[in-house]
DOVO-262697 format. One line per 2 residues: their letters; for each residue x, y, z of N, C-alpha, C. Coordinates in steps of 0.001 Angstrom, whole numbers, plus 500000, padded with zeros to 6 digits. Example, Ala and Ser with C-alpha at 12.3 -4.5 7.8 and 13.67 -1.06 7.14 Angstrom:
2
AS = 513190:494310:507800:512300:495500:507800:513200:496700:507800 | 512850:497750:507080:513670:498940:507140:512900:500030:507870 .
This chain:
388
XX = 936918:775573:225432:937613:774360:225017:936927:773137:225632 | 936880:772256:224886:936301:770913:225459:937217:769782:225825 .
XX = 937025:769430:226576:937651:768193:227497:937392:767005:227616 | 937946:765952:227329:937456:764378:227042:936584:764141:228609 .
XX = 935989:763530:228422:935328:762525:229707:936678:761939:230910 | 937758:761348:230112:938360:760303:230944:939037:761670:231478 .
XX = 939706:762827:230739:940639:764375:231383:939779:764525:232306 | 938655:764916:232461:937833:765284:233471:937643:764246:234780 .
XX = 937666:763174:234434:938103:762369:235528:939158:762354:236337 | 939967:762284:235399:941539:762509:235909:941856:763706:236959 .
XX = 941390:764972:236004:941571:765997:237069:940734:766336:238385 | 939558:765455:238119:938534:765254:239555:939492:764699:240576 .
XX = 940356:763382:239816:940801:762536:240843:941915:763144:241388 | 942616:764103:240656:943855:765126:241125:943552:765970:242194 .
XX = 942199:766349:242380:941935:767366:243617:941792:766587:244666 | 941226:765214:245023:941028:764431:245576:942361:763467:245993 .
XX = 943615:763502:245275:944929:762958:245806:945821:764180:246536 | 945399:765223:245993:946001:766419:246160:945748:766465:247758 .
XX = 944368:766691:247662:943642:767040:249305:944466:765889:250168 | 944353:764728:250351:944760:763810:251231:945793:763722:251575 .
XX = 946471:764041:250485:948601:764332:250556:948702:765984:251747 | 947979:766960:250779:947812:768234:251585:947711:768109:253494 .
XX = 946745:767451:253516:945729:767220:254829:946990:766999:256031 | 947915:766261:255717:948733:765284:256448:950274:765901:256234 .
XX = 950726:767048:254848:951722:767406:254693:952460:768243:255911 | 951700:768666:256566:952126:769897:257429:952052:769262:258896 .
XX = 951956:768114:258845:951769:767241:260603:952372:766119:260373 | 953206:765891:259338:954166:764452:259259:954848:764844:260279 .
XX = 955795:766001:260083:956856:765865:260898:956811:766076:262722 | 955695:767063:262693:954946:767222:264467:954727:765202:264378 .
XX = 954051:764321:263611:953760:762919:264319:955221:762370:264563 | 955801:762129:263502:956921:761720:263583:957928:761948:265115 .
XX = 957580:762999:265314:958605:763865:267104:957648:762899:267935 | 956439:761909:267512:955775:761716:268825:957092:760603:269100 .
XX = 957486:759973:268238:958312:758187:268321:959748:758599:267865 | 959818:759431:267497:961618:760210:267524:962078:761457:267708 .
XX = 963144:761292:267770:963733:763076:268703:963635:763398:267475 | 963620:765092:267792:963654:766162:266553:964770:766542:266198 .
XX = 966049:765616:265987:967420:765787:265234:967051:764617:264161 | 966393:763638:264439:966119:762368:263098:964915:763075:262540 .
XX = 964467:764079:262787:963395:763946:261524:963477:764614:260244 | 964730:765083:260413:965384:765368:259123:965766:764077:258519 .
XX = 966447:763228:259051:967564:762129:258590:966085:761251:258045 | 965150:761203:258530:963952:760646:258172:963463:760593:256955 .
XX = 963401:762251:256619:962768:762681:255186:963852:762540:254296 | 965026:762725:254763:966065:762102:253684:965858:760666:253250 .
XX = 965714:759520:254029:965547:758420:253914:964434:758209:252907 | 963217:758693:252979:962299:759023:252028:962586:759013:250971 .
XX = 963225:760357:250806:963356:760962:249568:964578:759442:248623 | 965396:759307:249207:966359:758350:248736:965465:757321:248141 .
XX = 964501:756589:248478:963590:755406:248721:962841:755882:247721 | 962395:757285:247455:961367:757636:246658:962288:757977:244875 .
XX = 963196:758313:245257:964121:758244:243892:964236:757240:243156 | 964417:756129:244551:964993:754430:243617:963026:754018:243353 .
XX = 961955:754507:243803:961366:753677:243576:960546:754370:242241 | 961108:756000:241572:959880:756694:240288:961580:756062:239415 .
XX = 962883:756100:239507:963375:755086:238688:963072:753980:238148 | 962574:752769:238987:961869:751744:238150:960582:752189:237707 .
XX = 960282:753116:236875:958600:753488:237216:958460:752840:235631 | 959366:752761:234896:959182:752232:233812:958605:750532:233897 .
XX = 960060:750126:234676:959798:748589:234860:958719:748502:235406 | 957959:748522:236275:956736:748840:237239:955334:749108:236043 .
XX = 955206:750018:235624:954516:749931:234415:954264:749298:233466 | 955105:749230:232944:955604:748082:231903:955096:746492:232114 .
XX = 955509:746403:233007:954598:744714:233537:953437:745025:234371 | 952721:746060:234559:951659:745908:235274:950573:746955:234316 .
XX = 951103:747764:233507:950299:748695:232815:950150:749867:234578 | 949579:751394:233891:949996:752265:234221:948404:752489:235253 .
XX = 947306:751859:234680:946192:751731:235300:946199:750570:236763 | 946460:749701:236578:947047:749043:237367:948322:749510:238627 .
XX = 949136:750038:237928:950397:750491:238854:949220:751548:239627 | 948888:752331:239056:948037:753593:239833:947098:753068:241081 .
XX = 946488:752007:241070:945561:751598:241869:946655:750233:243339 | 947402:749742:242919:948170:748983:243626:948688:750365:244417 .
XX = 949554:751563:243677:949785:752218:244562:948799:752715:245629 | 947659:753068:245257:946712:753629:246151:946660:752313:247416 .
XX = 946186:751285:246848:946486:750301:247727:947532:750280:248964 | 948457:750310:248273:949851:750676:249436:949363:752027:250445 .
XX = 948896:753131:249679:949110:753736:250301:947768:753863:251840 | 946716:752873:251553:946095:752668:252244:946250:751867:253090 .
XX = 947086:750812:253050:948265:750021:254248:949442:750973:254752 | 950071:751880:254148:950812:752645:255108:949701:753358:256000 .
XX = 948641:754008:255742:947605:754724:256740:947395:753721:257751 | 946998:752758:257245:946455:751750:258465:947687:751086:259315 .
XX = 948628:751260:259149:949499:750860:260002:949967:752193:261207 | 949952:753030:260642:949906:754402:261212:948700:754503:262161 .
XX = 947400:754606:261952:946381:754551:262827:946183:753194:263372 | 946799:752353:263334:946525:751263:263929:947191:749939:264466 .
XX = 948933:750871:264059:949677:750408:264915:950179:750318:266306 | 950757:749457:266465:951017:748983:268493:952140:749799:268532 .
XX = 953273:749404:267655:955005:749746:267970:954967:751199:267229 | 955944:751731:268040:956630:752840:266996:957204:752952:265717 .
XX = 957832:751781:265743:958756:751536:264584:957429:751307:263331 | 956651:750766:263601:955581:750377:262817:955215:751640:262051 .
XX = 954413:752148:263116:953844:753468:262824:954870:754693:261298 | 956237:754556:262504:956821:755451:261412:957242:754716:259982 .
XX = 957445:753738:260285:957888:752708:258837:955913:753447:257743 | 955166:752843:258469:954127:753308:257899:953662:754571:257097 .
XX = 953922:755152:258014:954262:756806:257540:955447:757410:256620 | 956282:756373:256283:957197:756742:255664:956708:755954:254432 .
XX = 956581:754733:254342:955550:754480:253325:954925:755297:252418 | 953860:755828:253132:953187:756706:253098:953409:757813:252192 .
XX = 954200:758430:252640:955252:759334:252523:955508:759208:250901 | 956332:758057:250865:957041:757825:249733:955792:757204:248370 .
XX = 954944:756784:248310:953960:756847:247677:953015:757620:247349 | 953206:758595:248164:952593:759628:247959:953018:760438:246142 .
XX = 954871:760766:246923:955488:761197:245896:955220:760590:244338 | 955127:759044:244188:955367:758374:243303:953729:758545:242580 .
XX = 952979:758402:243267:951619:758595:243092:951531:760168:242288 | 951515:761209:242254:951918:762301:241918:952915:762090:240465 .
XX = 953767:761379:240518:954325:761156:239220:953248:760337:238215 | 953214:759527:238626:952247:758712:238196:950606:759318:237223 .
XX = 950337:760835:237527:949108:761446:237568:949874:762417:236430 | 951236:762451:236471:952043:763068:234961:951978:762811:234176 .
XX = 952058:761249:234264:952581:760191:233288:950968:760280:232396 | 949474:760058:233214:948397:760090:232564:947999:761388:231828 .
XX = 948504:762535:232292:948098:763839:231561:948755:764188:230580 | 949906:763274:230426:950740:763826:229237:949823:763434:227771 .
XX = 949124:762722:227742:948563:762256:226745:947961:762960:226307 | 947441:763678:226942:946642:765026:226502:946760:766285:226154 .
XX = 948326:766658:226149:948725:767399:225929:949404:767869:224505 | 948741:768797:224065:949339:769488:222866:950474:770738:222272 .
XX = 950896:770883:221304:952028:772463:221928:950621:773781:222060 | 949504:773580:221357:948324:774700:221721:947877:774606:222814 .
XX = 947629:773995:223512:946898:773368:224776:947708:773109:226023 | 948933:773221:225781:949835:772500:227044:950088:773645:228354 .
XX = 949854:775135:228263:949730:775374:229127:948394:775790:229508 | 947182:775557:228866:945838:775687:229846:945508:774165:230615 .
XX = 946020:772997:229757:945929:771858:230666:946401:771864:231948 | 948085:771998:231825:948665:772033:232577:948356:772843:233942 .
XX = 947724:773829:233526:947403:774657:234215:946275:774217:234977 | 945232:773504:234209:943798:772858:234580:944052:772254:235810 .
XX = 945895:771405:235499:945929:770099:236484:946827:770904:237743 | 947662:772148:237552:947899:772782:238628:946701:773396:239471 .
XX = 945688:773730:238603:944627:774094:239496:943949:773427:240880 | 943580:772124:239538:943160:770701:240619:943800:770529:241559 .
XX = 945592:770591:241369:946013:769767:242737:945751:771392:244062 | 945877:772392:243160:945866:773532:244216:944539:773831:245103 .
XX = 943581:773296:244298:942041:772866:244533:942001:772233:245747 | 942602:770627:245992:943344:770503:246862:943941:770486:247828 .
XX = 944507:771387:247512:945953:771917:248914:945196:772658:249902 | 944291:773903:249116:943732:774553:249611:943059:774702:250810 .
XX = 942206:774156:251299:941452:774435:252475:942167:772830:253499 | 942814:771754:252738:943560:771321:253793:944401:771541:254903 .
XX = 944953:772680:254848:945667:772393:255990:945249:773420:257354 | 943552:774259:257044:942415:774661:258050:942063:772895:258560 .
XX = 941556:772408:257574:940802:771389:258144:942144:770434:258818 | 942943:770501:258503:944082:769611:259807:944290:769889:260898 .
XX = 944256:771491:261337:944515:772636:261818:943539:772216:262960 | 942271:772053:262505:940739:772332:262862:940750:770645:263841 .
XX = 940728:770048:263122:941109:768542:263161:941564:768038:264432 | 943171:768478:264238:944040:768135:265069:944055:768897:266499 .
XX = 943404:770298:266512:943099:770772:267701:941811:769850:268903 | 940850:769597:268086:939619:769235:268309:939765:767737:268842 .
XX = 939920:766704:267617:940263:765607:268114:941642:765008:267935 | 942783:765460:267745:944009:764723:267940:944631:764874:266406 .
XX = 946004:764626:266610:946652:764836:265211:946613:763344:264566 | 946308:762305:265342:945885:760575:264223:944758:761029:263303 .
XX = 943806:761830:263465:942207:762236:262769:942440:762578:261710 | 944017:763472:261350:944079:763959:260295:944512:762422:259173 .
XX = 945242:761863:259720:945257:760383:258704:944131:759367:258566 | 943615:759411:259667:941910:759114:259546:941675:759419:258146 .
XX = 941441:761105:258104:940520:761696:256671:941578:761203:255392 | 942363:761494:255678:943077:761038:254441:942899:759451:253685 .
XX = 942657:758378:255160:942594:757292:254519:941283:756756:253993 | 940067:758149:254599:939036:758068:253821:939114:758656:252285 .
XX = 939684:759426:252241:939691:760201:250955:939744:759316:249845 | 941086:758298:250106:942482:757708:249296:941284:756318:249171 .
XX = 940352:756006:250132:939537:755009:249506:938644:755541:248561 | 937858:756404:248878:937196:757122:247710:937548:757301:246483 .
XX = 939182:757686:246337:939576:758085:245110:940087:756682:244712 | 940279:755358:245324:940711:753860:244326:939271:753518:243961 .
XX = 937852:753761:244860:936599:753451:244018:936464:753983:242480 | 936501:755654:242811:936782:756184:241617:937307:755766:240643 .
XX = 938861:755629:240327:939736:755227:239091:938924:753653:239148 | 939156:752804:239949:938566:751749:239543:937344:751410:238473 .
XX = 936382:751929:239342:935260:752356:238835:935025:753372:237100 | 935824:753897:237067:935855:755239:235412:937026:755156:234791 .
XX = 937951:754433:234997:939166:755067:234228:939617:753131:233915 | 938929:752621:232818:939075:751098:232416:940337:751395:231775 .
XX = 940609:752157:230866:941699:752140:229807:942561:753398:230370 | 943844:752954:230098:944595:754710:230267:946166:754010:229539 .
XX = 946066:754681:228576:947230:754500:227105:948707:754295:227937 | 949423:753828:227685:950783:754015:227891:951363:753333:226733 .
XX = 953097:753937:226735:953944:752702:225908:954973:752462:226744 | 955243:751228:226060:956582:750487:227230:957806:751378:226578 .
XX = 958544:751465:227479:959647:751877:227703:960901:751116:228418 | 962202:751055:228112:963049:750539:228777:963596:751101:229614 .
XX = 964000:750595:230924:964718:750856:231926:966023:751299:232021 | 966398:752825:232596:967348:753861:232491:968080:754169:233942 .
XX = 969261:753923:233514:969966:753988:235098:969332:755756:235667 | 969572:756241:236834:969361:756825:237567:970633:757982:236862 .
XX = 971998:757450:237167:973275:758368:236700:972772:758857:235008 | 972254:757596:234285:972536:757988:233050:971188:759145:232551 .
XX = 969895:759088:233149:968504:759869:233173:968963:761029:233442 | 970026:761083:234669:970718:762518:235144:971208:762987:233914 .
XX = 972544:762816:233468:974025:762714:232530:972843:763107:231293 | 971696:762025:230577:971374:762280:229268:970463:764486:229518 .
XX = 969607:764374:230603:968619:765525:230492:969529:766698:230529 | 970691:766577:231600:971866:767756:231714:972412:768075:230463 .
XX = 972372:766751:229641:973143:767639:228294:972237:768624:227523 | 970998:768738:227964:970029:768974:226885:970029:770628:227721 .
XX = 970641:771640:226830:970876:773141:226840:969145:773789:227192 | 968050:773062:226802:966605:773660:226958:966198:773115:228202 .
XX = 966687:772254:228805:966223:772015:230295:966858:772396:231088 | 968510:772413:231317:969235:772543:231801:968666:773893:233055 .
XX = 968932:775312:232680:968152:776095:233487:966642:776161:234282 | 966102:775152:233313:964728:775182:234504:964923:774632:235789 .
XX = 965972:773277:235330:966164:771956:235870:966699:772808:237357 | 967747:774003:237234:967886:774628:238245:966978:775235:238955 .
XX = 966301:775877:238115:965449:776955:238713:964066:775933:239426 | 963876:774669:238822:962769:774019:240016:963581:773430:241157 .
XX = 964744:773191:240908:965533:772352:242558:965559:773574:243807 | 965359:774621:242954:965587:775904:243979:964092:775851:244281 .
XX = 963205:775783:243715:961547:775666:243949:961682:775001:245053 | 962314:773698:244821:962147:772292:245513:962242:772632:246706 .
XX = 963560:773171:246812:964854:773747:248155:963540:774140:248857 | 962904:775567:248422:962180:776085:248637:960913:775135:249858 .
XX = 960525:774526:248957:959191:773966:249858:959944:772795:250651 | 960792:772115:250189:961346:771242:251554:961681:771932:253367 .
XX = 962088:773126:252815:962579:773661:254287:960990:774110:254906 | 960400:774735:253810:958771:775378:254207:958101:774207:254724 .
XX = 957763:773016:254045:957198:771839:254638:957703:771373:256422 | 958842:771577:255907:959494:770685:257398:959443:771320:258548 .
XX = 959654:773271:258285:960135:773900:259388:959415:774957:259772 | 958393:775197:258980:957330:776467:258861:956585:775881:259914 .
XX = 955665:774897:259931:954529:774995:260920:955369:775076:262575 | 956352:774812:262926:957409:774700:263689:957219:775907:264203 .
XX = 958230:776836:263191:958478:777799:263426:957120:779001:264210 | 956246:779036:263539:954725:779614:263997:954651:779086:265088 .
XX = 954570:777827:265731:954028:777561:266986:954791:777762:267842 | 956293:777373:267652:957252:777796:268591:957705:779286:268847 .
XX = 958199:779662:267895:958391:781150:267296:957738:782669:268148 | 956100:782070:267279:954834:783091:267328:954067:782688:268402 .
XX = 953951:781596:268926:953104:781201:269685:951374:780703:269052 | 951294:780462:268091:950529:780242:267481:949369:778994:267283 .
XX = 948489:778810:268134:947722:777663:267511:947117:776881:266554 | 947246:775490:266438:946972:774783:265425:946283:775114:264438 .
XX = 944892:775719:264456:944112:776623:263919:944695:777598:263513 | 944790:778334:263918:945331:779476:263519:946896:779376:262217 .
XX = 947353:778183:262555:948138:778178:261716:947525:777267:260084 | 947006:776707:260639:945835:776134:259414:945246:777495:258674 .
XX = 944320:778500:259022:944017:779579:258764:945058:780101:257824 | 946322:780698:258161:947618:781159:257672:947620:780503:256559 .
XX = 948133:778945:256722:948356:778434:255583:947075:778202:254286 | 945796:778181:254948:944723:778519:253415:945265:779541:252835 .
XX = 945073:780834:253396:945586:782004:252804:946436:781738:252130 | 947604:781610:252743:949175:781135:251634:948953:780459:250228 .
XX = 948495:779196:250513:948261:778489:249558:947259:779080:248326 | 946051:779719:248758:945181:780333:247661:945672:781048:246281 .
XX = 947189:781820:246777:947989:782285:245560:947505:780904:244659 | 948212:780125:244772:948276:778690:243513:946828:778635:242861 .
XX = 945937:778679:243797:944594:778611:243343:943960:779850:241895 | 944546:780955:242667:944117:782018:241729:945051:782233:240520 .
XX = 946327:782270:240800:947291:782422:239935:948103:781093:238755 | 948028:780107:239151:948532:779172:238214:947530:778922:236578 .
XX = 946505:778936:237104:945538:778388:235702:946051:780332:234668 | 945722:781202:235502:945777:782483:233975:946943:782271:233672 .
XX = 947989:781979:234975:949400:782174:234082:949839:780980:232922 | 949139:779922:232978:949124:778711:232156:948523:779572:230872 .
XX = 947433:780221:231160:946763:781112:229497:947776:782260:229312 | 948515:782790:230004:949458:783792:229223:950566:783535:229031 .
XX = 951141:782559:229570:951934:781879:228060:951677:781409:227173 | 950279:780506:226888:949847:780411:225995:949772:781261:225017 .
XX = 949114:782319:225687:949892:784021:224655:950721:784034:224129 | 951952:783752:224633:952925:784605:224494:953941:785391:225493 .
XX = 952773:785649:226537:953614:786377:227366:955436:785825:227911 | 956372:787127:227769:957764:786242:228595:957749:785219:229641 .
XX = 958062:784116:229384:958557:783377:230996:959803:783917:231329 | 960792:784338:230886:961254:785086:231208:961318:786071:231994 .
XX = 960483:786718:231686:959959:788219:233013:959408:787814:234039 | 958231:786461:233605:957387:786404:234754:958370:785490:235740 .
XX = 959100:784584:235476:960048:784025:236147:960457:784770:237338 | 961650:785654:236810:962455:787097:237619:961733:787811:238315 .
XX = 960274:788071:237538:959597:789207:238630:959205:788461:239963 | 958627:786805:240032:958596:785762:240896:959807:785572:241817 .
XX = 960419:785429:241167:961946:784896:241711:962405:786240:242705 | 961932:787645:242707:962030:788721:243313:961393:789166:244395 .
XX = 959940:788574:244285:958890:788670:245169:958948:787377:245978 | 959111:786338:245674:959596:784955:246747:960683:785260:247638 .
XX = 962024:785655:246960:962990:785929:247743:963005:787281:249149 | 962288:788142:248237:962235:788897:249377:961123:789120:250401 .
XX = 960208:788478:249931:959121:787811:251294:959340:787045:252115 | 960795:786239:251426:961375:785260:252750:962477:785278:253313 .
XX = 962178:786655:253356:964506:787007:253835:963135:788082:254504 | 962029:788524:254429:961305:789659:255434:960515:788421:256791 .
XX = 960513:787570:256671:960059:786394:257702:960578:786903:259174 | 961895:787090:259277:962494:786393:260366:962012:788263:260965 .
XX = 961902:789276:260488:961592:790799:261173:960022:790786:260967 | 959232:789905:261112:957651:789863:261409:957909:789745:263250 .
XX = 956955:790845:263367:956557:790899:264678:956157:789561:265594 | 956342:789417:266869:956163:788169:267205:954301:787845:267242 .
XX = 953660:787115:266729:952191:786808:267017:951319:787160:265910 | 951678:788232:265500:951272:789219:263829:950979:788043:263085 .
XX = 949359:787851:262919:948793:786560:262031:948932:787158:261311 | 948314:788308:260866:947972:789107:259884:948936:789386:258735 .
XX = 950176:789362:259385:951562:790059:258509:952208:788818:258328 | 951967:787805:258764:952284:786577:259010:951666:785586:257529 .
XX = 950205:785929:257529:949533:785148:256130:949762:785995:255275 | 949485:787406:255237:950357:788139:254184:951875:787992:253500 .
XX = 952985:787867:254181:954253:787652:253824:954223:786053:252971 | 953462:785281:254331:953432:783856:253541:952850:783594:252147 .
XX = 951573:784474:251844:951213:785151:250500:951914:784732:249805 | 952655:786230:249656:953558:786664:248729:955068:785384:247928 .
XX = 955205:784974:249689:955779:783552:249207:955473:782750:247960 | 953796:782571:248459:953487:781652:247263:953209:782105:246071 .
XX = 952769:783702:246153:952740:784228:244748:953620:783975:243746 | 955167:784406:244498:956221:783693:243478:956643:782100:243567 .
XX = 956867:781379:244411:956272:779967:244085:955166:779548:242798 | 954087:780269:243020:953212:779307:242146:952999:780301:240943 .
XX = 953600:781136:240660:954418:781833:239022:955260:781002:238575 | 956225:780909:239703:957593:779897:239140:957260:778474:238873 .
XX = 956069:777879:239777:956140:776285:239393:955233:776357:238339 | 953707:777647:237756:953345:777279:236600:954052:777451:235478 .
XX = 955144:778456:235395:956066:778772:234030:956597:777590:234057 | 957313:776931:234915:958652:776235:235017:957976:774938:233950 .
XX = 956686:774128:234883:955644:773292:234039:955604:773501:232296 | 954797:774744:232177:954946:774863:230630:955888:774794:229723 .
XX = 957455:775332:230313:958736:775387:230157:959020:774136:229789 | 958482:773237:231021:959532:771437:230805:958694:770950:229574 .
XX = 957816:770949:229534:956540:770068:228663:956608:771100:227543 | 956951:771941:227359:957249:772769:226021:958372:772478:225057 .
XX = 959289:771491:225981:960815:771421:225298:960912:769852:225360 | 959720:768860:225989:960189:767424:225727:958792:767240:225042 .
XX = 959128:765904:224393:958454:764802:224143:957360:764029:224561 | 956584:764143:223995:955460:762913:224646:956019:761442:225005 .
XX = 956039:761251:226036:956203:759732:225737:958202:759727:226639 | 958886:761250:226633:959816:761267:227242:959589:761092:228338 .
XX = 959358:759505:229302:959866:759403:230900:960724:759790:231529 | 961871:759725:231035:962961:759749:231588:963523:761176:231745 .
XX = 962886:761936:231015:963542:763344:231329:962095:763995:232212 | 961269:763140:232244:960111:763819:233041:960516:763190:234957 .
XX = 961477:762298:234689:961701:761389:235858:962530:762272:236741 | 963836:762983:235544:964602:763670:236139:963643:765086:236646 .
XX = 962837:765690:235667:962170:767038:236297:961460:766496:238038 | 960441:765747:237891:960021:765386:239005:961110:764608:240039 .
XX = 961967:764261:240145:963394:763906:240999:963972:765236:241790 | 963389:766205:241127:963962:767402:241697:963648:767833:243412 .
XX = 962336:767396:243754:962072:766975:244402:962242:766380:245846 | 962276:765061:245489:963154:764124:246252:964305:764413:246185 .
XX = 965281:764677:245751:966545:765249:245659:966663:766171:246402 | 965656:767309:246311:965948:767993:247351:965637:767703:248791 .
XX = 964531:766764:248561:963840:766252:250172:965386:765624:250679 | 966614:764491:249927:967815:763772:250681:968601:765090:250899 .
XX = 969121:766132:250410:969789:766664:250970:969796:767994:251941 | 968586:768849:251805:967984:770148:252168:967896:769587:253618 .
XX = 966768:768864:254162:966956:768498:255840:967853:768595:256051 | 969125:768062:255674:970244:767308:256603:971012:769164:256498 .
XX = 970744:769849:255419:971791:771324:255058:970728:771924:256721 | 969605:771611:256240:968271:772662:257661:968970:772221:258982 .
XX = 968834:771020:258833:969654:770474:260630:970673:771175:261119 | 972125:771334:259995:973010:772381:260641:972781:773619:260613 .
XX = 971953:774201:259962:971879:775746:260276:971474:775867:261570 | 970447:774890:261901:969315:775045:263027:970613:774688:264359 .
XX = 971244:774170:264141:972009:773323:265357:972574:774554:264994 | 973635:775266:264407:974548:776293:264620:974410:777867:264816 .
XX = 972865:778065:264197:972536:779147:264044:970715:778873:264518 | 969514:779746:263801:968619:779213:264042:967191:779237:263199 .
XX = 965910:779376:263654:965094:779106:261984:965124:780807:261302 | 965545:781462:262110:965565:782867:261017:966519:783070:260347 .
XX = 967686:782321:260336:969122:782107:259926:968441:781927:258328 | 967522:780401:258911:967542:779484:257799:966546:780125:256901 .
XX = 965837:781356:257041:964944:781803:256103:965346:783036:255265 | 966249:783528:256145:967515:784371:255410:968258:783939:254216 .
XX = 968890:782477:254952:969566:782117:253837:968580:781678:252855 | 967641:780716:252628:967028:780706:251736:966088:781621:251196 .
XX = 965758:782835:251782:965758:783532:250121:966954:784062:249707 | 968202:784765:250186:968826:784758:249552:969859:783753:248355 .
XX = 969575:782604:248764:969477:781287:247442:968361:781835:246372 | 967117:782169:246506:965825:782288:246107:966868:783151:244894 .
XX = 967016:784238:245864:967683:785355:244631:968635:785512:244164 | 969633:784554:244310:970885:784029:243275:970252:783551:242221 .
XX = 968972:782609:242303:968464:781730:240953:968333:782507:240056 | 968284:783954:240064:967721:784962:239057:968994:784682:238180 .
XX = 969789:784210:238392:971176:784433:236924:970801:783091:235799 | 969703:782467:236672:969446:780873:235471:968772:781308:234529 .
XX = 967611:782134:234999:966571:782686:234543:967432:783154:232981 | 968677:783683:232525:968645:784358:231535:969264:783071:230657 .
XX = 969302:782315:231104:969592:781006:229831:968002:780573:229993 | 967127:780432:230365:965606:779953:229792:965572:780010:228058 .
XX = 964797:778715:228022:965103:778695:226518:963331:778570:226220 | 962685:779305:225521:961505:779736:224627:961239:779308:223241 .
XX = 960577:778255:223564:960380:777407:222284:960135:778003:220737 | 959058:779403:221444:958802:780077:219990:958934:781649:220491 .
XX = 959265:782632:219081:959597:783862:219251:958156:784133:219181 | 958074:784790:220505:956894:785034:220738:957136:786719:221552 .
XX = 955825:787571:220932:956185:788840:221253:956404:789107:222824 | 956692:790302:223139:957565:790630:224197:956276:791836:224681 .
């Protein structure tokens, strides 16, 4: 299959936003403990997430008067003043305001890289693209969080926002530089309640809409409490937990792009869903009975994690973009909200387990959430009868 010039750009520039977001995902919350106790850094990422809701809501208005090429590069902008306030702030308050910034543009930035691929998407084509662009960002993820690992042992955990704020300049030369035109249409501005209220009525989203907040659930607690857990837990060094997490992450790498071509087939999302939704849950309800120090059984289990993770987030993808509209923001606002939604409320649910109980509690309970989702799975709605 052949690929326009400007797609190929795009998805260059996706491995390259991917990496810098990656690099820094797994040491927000270790920086954050340097300038606040570790009971706010939940209340933190909630704050985020809230901030990051109200700000892919106006994403219309925002677009709309600035065009979508423009919005893309101002954001990068921002997000290269939250870095530099972070590495090169005096106060605390600075720093974390910065980082939360940061933070929250990140997210929006990521929407933003939706909004350009949708154009390209066809009902023949929509899950090898899609898949193209899960690749890229997994491309990405991938060997970031060795090199943070690597990084942050060697010379300090600021180095890792260092690279990032090299990256994030590289990639505004880029778009600047190759991407003159990028299509949009205006759209009008949609309350937040009513984007919710209109996508819920719609019987073909409705179950995914569940089955990614449980995704979401999923990586909010993993983001916040996993690298934690290993160092405190296992005893584990920075490295070494960098190491772990390549491994982990590589599932996405290998597995998202074929499973994007076998639905394209045909194959059930259905099955592949459940059989995911089976292998996630019970790789993470087996966490808390891993031997103490066991790297080995340690990147293995975490594996398997992502095996069903990145089954579930490539079906779920083909699923949403199989049942909307080109040009539908607003129900793409609500899919990606899932998200942030889960980032405001999941910390603050993690904080009390952790205060009442503790992180093996909390990995218990979430896979067993993991494996309640299996009852959504049988309302999935399948655009075409496609063999079994």
């Amino acid at each position: 299959m052949k690929y326009p010039r400007q797609l190929k750009i795009i998805l260059a520039a996706t491995v390259l936003f991917a990496f810098q977001a990656a690099v820094t995902t797994y040491t927000n919350a270790t920086f954050f403990e340097k300038y606040i106790s570790e009971s706010w850094v939940g209340i933190l990422y909630t704050l985020g997430s809230i901030l990051t809701v109200i700000v892919v809501s106006y994403s219309n208005s925002i677009i709309n008067k600035f065009g979508i090429r423009k919005t893309l590069l101002y954001t990068l902008g921002l997000l290269l003043a939250g870095l530099g306030f972070v590495l090169y702030g005096s106060v605390g308050v600075v720093i974390v305001a910065g980082l939360l910034c940061y933070m929250v543009l990140t997210s929006f930035g990521f929407f933003l890289y939706d909004l350009v691929l949708e154009h390209y998407l066809t009902p023949t084509t929509t899950g090898h693209i899609r898949g193209l662009y899960l690749l890229a960002v997994n491309l990405g993820w991938l060997f970031a969080p060795s090199i943070a690992g690597f990084s942050t042992d060697k010379i300090g955990i600021a180095s890792v926002y260092a690279i990032s704020f090299v990256v994030l300049l590289v990639l505004f030369i880029v778009i600047h530089s190759n991407l003159k035109n990028i299509e949009h249409k205006a759209r009008a501005h949609t309350s937040i309640l009513k984007a919710i209220k209109n996508t819920w009525a719609k019987p073909a989203l409705r179950s995914i809409m569940v089955i990614n907040f449980t995704l979401q659930w999923f990586y909010v607690w993993m983001v916040i409490y996993i690298a934690s857990y290993l160092r405190t837990v296992h005893g584990l060094s920075s490295t070494n937990i960098g190491i772990i997490f390549t491994v982990m992450l590589s599932a996405f790498v290998l597995l998202q792009y074929p499973i994007g071509i076998l639905v394209d087939m045909g194959v059930s999302q259905k099955k592949l869903l459940r059989t995911a939704i089976i292998i996630m849950a019970l790789a993470t309800i087996s966490l808390p009975f891993i031997p103490i120090g066991n790297v080995a059984l340690l990147a293995l289990t975490l594996f398997l994690t992502r095996v069903g993770a990145a089954t579930i987030e490539a079906v779920s993808e083909y699923n949403f973009f199989e049942n909307t509209a080109e040009g539908d923001v607003e129900t793409l606002w609500v899919f990606r909200s899932m998200a942030p939604f889960a980032y405001v409320i999941m910390p603050i649910v993690g904080s009390l387990v952790i205060f009442f109980a503790n992180k093996d509690v909390l990995y218990l309970l979430l896979g067993l959430t993991v494996m309640i989702t299996l009852y959504a799975t049988n309302n999935v709605h399948e655009l075409y009868d496609k063999t079994r």
